[in-house]
N, C-alpha and C positions, 0 to 999 in steps of 0.2 A: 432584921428586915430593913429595906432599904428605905430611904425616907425621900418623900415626894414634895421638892417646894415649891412656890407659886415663881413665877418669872417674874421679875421688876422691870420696868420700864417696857414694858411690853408695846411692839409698834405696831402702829397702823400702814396695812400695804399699800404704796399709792397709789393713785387713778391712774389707769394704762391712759393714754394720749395716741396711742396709734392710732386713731379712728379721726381723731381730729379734723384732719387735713380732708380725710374723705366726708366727712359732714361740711367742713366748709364748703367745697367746691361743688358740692349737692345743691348747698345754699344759692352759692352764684350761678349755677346752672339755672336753677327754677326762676330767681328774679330777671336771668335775663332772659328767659322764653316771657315770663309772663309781662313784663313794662312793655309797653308802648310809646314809644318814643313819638314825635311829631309827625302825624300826620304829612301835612307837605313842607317842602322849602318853600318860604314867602319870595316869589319873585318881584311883587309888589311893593311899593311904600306903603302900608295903610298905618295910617293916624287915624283911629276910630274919634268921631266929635264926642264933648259930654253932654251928659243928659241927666236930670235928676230925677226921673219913674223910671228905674228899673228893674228888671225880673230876671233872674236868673233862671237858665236852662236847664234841666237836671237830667235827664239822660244825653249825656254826648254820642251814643250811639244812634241814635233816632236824626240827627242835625249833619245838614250838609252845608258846605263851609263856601262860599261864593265871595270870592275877593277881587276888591276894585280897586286899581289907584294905576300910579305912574308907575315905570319899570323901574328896579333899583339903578345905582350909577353901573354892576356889571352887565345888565343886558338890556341897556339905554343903547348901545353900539350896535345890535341889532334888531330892536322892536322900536326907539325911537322914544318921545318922551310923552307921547300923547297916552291918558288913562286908555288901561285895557284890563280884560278878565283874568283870573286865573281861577282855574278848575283843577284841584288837588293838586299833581304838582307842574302841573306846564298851561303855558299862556293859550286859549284857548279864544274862539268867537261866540256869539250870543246863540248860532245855531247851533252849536253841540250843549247848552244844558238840559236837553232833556235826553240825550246816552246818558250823560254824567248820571242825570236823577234817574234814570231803570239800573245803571252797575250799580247802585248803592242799595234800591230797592233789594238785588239781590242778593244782599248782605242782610238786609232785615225780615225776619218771619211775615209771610203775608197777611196777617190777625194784626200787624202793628202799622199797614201802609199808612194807615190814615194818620197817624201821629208824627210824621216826617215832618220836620222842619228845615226850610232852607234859612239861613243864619247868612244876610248880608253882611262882609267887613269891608265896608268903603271908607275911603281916604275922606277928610273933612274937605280937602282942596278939591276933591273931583266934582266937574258940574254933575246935574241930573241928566243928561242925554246917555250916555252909558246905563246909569242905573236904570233909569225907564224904559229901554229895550231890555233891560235884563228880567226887569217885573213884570211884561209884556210875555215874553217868554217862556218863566216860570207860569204866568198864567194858561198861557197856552196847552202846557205840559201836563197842567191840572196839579198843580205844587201851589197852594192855597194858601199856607200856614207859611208864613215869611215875618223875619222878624231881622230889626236893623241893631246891630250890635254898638255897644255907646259903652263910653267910661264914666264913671259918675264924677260928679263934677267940686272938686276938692274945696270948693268958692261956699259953697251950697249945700247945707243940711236938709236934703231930699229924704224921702219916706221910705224910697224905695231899695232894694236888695242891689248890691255891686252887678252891673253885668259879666257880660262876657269880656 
């Protein structure tokens, strides 16, 4: 009779890799449906002033983004250098922020209107004559909940949470 021996050095089969390439690119599909990149192109200079009580925002989707300053040096050649508005991504006047605040509305469930926030980012150099038409406005529109974005101030051990 024949005699049965055990195999030495017996190998392990390796891991197929064919799939690889197609799990990566599954990967980079998904992250780049799902990131969200910037909101708008800053057409503005804003240099937000500091402030030492601050609170940070915690739903970004509830917060509408209202920015004041001067035009950058590329479109100083046609808007000039005097502060103006920007509303998402193009320079806009004080009469259109309340289209601006109903497209966003319908972006958000109507069980959450009342928690909208509009989120000031004004330039420290810009006077109040801009801003105060623009809070005027907002009030107008029934947008109530306004809040002025500020960097915390690197001088000063404040209490309060880093802004926006």
């Amino acid at each position: 009779m024949a005699k049965f021996s055990k195999k030495r050095g017996k190998a392990n089969p390796t891991i197929s890799t064919a799939s690889l390439p197609d799990i990566i690119f599954m990967l980079l599909f998904f992250f780049m449906v799902v990131t969200q990149l910037r909101d708008a192109e800053l057409k503005v200079k804003v240099t937000t002033p500091y402030a030492t009580e601050l609170t940070k925002l915690e739903e970004k989707s509830l917060v509408n983004y209202l920015y004041i300053g001067r035009p950058v040096q590329r479109y100083q050649g046609v808007y000039g250098t005097k502060p103006r508005l920007q509303l998402g991504d193009k320079f806009s006047e004080v009469n259109e922020i309340t289209l601006f605040l109903e497209r966003h509305k319908l972006k958000v469930p109507e069980s959450r209107h009342g928690q909208i926030t509009s989120s000031l980012r004004v330039d420290g150099d810009v006077t109040m004559g801009i801003v105060q038409d623009v809070k005027t406005q907002l009030r107008k529109s029934g947008q109530l909940k306004v809040n002025y974005s500020a960097r915390k101030d690197p001088k000063r051990k404040g209490s309060g949470v880093e802004g926006e």
